[in-house]
C-alpha positions in Angstrom: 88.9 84.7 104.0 85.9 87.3 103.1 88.8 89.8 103.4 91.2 88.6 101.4 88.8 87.6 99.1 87.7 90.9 98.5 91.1 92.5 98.6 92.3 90.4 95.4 89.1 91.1 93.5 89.9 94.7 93.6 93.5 94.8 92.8 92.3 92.2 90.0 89.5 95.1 89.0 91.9 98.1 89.1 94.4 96.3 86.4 91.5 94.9 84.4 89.7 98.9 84.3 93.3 100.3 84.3 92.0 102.6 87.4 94.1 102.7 90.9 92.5 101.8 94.1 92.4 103.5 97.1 94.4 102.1 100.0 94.0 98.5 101.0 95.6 98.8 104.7 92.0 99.6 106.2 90.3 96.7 105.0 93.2 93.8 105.7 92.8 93.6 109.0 93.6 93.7 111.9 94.7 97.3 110.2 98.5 97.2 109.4 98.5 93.4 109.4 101.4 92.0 107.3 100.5 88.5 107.5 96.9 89.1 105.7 98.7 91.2 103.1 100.7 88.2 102.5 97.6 86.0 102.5 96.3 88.3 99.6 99.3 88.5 97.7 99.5 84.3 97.8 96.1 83.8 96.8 96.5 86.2 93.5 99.7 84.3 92.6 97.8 81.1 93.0 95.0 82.2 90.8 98.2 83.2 88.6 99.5 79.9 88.6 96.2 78.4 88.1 95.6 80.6 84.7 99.0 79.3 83.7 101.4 82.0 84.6 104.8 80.5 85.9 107.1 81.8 88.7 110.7 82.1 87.9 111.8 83.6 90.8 111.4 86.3 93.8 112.2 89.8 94.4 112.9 91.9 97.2 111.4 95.2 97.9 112.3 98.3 100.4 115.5 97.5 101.2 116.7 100.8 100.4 116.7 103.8 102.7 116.4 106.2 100.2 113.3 104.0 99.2 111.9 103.5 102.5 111.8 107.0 102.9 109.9 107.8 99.6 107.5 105.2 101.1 107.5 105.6 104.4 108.3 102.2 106.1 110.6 100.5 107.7 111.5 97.0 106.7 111.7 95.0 103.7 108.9 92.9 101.5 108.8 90.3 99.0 106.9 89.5 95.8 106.5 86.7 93.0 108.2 86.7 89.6 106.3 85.5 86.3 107.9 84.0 83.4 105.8 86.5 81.3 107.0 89.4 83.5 110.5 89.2 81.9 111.7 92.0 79.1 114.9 91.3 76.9 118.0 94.1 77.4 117.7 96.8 75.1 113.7 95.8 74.2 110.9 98.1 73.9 108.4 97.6 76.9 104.7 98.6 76.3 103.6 100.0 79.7 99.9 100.2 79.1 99.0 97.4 81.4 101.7 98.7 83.9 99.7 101.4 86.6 102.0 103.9 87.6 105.2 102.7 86.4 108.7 103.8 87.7 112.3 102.0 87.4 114.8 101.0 89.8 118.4 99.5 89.1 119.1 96.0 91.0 121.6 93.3 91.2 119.5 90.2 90.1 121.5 86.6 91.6 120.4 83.6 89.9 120.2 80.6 92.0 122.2 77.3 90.9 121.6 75.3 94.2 118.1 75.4 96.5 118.0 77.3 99.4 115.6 75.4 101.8 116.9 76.4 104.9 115.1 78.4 108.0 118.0 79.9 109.1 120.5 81.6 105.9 124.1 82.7 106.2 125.8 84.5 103.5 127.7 81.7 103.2 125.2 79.9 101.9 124.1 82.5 99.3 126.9 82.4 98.2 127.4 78.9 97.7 123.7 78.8 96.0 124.4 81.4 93.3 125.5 80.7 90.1 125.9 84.0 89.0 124.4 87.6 89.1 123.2 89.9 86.2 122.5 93.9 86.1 118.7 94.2 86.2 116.1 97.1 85.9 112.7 96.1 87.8 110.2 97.9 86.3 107.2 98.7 89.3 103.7 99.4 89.3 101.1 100.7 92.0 97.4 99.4 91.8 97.3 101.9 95.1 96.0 105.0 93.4 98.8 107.9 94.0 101.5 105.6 95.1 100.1 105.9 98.3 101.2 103.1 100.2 102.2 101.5 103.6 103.7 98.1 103.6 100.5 96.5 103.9 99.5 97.9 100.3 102.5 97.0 98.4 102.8 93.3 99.5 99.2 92.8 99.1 100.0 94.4 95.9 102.7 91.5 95.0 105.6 93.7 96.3 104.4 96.6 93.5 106.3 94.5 90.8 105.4 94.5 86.8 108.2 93.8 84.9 112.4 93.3 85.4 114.8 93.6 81.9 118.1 91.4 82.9 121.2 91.9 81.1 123.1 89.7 79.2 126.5 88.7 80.7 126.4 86.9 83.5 129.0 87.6 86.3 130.7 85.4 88.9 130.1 86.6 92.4 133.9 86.7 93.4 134.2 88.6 90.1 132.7 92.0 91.8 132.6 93.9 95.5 128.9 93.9 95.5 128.9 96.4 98.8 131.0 99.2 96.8 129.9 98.7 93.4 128.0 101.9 92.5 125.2 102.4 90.1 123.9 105.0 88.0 120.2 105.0 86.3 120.4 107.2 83.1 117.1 108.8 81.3 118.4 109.6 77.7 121.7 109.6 78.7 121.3 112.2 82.4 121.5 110.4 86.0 118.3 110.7 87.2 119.5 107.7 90.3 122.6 106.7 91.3 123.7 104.7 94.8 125.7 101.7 95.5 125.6 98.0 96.9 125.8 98.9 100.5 122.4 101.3 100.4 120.7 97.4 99.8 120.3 96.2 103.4 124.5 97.0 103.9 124.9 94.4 101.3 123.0 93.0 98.2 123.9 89.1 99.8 122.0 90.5 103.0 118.9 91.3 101.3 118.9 87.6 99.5 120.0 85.7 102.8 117.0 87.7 104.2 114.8 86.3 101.5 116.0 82.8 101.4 115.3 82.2 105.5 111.6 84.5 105.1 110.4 82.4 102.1 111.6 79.1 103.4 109.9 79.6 106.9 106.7 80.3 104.6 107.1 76.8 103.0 108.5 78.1 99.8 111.8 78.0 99.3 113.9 79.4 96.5 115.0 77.2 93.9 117.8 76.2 91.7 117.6 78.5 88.7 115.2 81.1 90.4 116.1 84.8 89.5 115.8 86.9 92.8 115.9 90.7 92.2 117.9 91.9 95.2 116.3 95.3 96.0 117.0 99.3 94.5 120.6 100.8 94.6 118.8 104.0 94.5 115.6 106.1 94.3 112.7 104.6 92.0 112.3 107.4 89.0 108.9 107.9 87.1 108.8 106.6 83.9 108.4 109.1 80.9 106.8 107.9 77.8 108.7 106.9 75.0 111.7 107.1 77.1 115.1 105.0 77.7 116.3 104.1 80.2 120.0 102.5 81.1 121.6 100.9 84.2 125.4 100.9 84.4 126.3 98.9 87.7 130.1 98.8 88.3 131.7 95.3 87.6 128.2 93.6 86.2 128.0 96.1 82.9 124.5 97.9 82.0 121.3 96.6 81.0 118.5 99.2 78.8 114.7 99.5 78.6 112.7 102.1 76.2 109.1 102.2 76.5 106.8 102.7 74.0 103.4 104.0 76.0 102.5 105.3 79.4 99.5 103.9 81.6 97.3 106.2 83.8 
């Protein structure tokens, strides 16, 4: 407990001083030990919940390759979504209390049945979702210099800020989520592009993944949770006082423009 303890005190420190941290993965141990970086990132979202904060959903990080490579592991990770973590499309974000920011384009699915179960088909993802909107998660590092192993980034809630969801929701049948391709636009140039199948073969994958991990950890996705699914493509930097647009083929765009920079 003294080490978890201590790990969420300084990720709470370094967004409080605005000042990056060096590497947690030496102190959670044993060293490399998921399941303590999970034990930190559950205790900061219960002294979230606790200061009032509520979770509206879940998102799913690494399940890129081009991602995994940038970052040097293997497998996915998951992370907590905040009410107050939300943007509205087309809205101005001030990224002052973000460390580090960069974007990523995602299919978000919004749940309209639970998924309790410990083992997931895609069947039943698909019969939980009501239906799925274009999404740009916007992610930040308390890790100074992005330098991360898995460890740091779930300890780290997943390195999630903020998401901006679009506005028309899709039906599932309505769109081939393995082929649809995506393109990330800064001021109008493609600074990322990929496709459905770079997320774990399949966006449904990634959320069946997520359903059967949370529910052996007790908490289940819900009925009306948003789950971001994971990147189409590359994470970009962001660039101060910069737009930025999603297209995703059959689920439209969704836009962010943000109004500062953090260090």
């Amino acid at each position: 407990m003294e080490i978890v303890e201590e790990a969420v005190r300084l990720l709470r420190e370094a967004q409080e001083t605005r000042t990056p941290i060096a590497p947690l993965r030496e102190r959670l141990l044993p060293v490399g030990d998921v399941a303590t970086a999970y034990a930190v990132q559950r205790a900061m979202t219960a002294e979230a919940v606790a200061a009032g904060r509520r979770i509206v959903g879940a998102k799913i990080g690494l399940t890129n390759p081009a991602v995994q490579r940038q970052l040097g592991v293997d497998q996915p990770d998951f992370g907590v979504l905040f009410a107050d973590m939300a943007s509205f499309d087309g809205a101005e974000v001030d990224v002052t209390r973000i460390l580090q920011p960069k974007v990523e384009a995602e299919v978000a699915f919004v749940l309209g049945r639970d998924l309790p179960y410990e083992q997931v088909t895609v069947a039943d993802v698909s019969r939980a979702t009501d239906h799925l909107l274009p999404a740009i998660e916007i992610v930040g590092s308390r890790i100074a210099n992005w330098d991360i192993s898995i460890v740091d980034t779930v300890a780290d809630n997943a390195s999630s800020a903020m998401f901006v969801l679009g506005n028309r929701p899709v039906a599932l049948g309505d769109v081939d989520l393995r082929l649809c391709g995506m393109v990330l636009e800064h001021e109008g140039e493609p600074v990322s592009v990929g496709a459905g199948a770079a997320c774990l073969g399949h966006p449904l994958h990634a959320v069946a993944w997520l359903a059967q991990t949370m529910a052996q950890a007790g908490t289940p996705l819900r009925a009306g949770d948003v789950v971001l699914s994971g990147a189409l493509g590359p994470m970009v930097p962001v660039t101060p006082g910069a737009a930025y647009e999603a297209r995703i083929s059959g689920l439209g765009s969704v836009r962010t423009r943000f109004s500062g920079l953090a260090g």
